[in-house]
N, C-alpha and C positions, 0 to 999 in steps of 0.2 A: 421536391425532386422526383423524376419518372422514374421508374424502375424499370426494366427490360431484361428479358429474362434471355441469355445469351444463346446461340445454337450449340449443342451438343459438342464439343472438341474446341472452341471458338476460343481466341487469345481474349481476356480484357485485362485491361490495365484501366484502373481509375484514382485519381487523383487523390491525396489523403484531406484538402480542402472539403474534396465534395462530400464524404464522407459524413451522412447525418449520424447525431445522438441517438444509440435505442432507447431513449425516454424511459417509461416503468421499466424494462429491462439490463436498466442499467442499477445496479444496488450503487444505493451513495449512504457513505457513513453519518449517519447524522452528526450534530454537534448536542453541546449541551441541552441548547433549547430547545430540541427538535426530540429529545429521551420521551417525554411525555406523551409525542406518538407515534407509539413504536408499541405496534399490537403483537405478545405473545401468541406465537403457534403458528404467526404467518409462514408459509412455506417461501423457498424462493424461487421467484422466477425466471431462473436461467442459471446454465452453470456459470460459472468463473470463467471457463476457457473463452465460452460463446462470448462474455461481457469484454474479455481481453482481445478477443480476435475483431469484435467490434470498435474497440477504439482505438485500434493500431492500424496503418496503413498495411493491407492484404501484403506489400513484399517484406514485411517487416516480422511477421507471421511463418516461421517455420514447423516443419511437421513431427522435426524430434522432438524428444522429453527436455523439459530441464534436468537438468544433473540434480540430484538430492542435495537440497542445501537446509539449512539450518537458518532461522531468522529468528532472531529477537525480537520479543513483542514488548512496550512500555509504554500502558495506555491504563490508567486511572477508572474510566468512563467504562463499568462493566458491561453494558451494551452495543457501544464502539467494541470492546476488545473481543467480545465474543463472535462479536459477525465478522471483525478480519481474522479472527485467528483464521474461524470457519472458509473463510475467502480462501487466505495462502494456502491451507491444507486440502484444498480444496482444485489448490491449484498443482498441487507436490511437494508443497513445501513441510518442512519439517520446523516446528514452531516453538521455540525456548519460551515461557509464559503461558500470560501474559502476567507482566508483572505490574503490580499498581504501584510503586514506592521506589525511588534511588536505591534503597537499601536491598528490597529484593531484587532488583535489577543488576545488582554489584553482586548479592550474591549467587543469581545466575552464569552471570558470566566468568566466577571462580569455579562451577561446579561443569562448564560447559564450553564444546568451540561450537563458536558462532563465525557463521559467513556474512550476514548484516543485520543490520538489526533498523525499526521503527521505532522511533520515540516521539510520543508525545510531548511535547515543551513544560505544558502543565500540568504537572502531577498534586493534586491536592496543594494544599499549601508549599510545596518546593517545586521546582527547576530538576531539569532532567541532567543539565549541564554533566554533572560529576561523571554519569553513564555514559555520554559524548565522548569525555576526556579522556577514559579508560578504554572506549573503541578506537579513539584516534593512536594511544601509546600500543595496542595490538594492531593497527593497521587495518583496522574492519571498517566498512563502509556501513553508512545509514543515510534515512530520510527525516529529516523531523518533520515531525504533524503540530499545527498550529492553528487554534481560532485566531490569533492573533494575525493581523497582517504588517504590523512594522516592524520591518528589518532590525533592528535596533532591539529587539525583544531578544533576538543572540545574541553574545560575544561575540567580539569582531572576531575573534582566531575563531571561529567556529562559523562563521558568516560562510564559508567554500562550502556548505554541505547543503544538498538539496532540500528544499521545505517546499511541502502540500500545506495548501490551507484546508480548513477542516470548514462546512462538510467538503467531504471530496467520497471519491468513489474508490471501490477495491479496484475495477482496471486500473486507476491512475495509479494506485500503490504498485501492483504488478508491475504498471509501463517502471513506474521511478525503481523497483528493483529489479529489473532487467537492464536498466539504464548502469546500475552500478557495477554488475557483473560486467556489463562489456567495456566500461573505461578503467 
């Protein structure tokens, strides 16, 4: 795709199709298999805003702050959870976790309000499910994060809630929790 650099004042409007990938600039969470390269000390390439303003169509991009929110973190994988906490706080966010266990994640959300929360589906040997159930009876919104790609891997009462497959990138986290605040 060309690139054309616009006149000074000049209206553009471009389509979110045309819209290419920042490639290395774009941080994508690995999955399990992918821990092993993952070199301590790397810096990162880009803020969070630049990777989120990249993956979202320019009118979709506004210039205020997010409002202070609160997210719950529930990701097992201490290298995943370290680079998204880093991500949403990075982004404004204010980050409960991250917690690796149902149990700590139950009892964050006794000790905490949360605005939404990320959960991972597989936590060590359990289901995130219980954490789910507890957001749904407080009315909090979430994303679940999944290696897994069969639907059927949630409960059906739990099927309405949006899922990333994993790897995925901290934009798409961002996009899926702006998504939730506006519906």
């Amino acid at each position: 795709m060309e690139h054309k650099t616009p006149a000074p004042g000049a209206h553009v409007e471009q389509e979110f199709s045309q819209l290419e990938p920042p490639g290395d600039d774009l941080r994508t969470l690995p999955n399990s298999a992918q821990i092993a390269a993952i070199q301590p000390g790397r810096g990162h390439k880009s803020t969070l805003a630049e990777q989120y303003e990249s993956a979202v169509a320019p009118t979709d991009v506004t210039s205020e702050p997010i409002a202070p929110r609160t997210i719950l973190l529930v990701e097992d994988n201490w290298p995943v959870s370290a680079e998204l906490k880093l991500s949403l706080e990075d982004f404004g966010y204010s980050v409960c976790g991250p917690a690796a266990s149902v149990a700590e994640a139950l009892d964050l959300l006794q000790q905490s309000d949360v605005d939404a929360a990320v959960l991972d589906i597989q936590l060590a040997d359990e289901k995130v499910f219980p954490v789910a159930e507890r957001l749904e009876q407080r009315q909090v919104p979430y994303i679940f994060l999944s290696g897994y790609s069969d639907p059927s891997a949630v409960p059906p009462h739990l099927q309405h809630r949006p899922r990333l497959s994993k790897p995925t990138t901290a934009a798409a986290i961002l996009k899926g929790l702006a998504d939730l605040f506006v519906h």
